[in-house]
N, C-alpha and C positions, 0 to 999 in steps of 0.2 A: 194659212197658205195663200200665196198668190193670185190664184183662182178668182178671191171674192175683193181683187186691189187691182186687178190688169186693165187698163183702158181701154183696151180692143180686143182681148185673147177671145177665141172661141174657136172650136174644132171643126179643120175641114175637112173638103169631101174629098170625093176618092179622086178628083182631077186634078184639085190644090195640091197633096200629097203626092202626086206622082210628078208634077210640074214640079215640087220641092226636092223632088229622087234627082231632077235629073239639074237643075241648081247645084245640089250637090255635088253632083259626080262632074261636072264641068269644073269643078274648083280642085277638085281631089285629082282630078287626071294632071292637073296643072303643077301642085304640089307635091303629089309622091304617092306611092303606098305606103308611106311609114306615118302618114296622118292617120290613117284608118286602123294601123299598130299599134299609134297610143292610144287612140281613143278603144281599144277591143285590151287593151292592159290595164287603161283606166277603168274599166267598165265592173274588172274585181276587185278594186279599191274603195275604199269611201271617201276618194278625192271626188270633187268636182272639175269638170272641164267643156272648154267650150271654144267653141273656132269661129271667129269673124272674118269678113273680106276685108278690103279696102274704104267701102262704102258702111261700115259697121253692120253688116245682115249678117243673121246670123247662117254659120254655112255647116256647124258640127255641133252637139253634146251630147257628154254620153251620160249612164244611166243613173246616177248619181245626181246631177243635175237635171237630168228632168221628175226626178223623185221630188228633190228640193223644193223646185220651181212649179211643182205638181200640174204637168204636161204630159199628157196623154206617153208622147213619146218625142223625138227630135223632130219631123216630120210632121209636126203639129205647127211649129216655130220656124223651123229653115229656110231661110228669106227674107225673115221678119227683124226691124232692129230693136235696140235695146228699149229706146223710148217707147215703143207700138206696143210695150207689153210689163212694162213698168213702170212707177209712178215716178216722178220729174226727178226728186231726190236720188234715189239710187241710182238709175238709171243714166246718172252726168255721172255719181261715182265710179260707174264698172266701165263708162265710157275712156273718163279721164284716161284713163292708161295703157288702153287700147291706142289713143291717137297720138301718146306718148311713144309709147314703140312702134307701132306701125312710119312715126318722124323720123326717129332719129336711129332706127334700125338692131336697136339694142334692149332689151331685155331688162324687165324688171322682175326685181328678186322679193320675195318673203314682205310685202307688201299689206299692211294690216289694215282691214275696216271693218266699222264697227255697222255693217249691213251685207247681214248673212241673206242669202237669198229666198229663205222663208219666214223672214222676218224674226227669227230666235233674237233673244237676248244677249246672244255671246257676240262672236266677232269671227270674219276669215284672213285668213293667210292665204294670199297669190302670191302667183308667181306669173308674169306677161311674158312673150317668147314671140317676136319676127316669125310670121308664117314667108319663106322662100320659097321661089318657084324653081324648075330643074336648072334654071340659069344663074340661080343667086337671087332675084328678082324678088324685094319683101311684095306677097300679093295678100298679106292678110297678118290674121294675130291669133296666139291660142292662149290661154288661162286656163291653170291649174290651179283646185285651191281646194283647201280644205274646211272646215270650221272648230276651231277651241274655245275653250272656255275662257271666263273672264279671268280667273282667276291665273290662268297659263299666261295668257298677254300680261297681265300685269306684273307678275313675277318677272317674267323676260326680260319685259322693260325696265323694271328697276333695273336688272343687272348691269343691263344695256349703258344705261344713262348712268350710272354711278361713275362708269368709263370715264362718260364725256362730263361730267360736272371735274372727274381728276383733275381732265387734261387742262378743262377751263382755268381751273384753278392756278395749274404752272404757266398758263399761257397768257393770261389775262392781259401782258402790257403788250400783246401783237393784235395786230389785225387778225380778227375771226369774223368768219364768213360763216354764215348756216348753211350754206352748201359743204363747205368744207368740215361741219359738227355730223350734218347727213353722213357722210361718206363713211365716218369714223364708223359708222354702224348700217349701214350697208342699204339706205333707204334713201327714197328723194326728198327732196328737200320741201314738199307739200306734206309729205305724210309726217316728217320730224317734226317740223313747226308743228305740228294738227296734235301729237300725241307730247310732244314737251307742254304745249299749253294743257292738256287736259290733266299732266300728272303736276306741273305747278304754279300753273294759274297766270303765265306772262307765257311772252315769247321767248326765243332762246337770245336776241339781240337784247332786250330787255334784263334776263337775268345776267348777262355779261355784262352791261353797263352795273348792276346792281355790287358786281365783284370787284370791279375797276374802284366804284365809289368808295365798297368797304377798305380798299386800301389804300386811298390818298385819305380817307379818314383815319388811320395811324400815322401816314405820314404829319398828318396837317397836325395829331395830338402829342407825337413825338418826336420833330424834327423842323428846323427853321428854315428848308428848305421853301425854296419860292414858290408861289401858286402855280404858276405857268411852268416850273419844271417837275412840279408835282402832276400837272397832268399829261405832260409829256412820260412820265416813271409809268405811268397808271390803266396807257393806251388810252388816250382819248387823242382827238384831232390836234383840238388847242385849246386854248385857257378859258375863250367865248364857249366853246362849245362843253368843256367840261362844268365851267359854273352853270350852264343853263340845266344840264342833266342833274347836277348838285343839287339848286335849287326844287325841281320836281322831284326828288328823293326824299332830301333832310329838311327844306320847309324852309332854307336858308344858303347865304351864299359861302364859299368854302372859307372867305375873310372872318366871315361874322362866325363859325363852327370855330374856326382856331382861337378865338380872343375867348369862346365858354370851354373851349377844352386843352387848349392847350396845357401840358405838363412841366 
């Protein structure tokens, strides 16, 4: 547990926690009574959750997460940021996405990482959500999240990405954008890259040039088609720019590939 990894946790007194009651209740007057409805909903689930301001302190979790995070209680933490009470690594992680939504006002979905907040083996699923004030006003962020096993992410993902290897596949002579491979599957375009490279070892820009190349390599073994309109067929920029990627691929330029292969 966290306890024996926090760089400053330690439990305060009875003045800390009532200066943290009342932190609290300044935030919560601001946003609603329905902050205090999820978190007393969440509180019979085995989701975790947790409410930051603007300045990343923390201002809610309920009971699930302070099991996780093995904290006395909220009250221990409230006020406190992510860094003050977790090690540099995770700590940028659960950050990231917080300053991600709290920008641009929008909500992050099913959000996977592989740093559960007791340090398990497995991995969590967030969900990030614009904390609004009665006027609209985003004054904070909340995270919802659960934890699964390895084996549930990794099943998922296949699925997931079988999608987008299809689409690669018909799409290959268009401009693709890895925000635009994200979207197809409902994550940002940090986490896609993070979990494409973990299941095959390049990026996802990487194994798109790798689809392009295997098919100006049919072309170049079966058809007298020109170099440069071959990499025009193939989605590459231009003819410079495709022999160089050739070259780093096949060990040689697409001239010298068609004169050992050609049919």
């Amino acid at each position: 547990m966290y306890n024996t990894r926090m760089s400053s946790y330690k439990p305060r007194t009875a003045r800390e926690r009532k200066l943290a009651r009342r932190f609290q209740q300044r935030f919560v007057d601001k946003a609603g009574p329905n902050l205090v409805l999820l978190k007393d909903m969440l509180d019979q689930t085995d989701y975790g959750m947790y409410v930051k301001d603007l300045d990343r302190r923390l201002v809610m979790l309920n009971r699930k997460n302070c099991e996780w995070c093995n904290f006395q209680d909220e009250l221990d933490v409230v006020g406190r940021r992510t860094d003050e009470l977790f090690p540099r690594e995770p700590s940028a992680d659960y950050t990231m996405r917080d300053i991600e939504v709290a920008k641009t006002g929008k909500p992050v979905l099913n959000d996977i990482s592989a740093r559960p907040p007791d340090y398990d083996t497995g991995f969590i699923v967030r969900s990030v959500f614009p904390v609004k004030d009665q006027k609209g006003k985003v004054i904070g962020t909340a995270c919802v999240y659960k934890k699964v096993a390895d084996a549930d992410v990794e099943g998922d993902w296949r699925i997931r990405m079988k999608s987008v290897l299809s689409w690669i596949d018909a799409h290959y002579a268009e401009r693709i954008a890895t925000a635009q491979l994200a979207r197809q599957v409902g994550v940002s375009e940090s986490q896609f890259r993070r979990i494409f490279a973990n299941m095959f070892s390049m990026s996802p820009t990487h194994y798109v040039n790798v689809i392009r190349i295997n098919a100006a390599r049919t072309l170049l073994e079966t058809s007298d088609m020109l170099v440069a309109d071959i990499a025009t067929e193939t989605g590459f920029y231009d003819q410079s720019h495709f022999t160089k990627l050739f070259v780093r691929e096949r060990g040689m330029t697409p001239g010298e590939y068609r004169r050992r292969h050609h049919q």
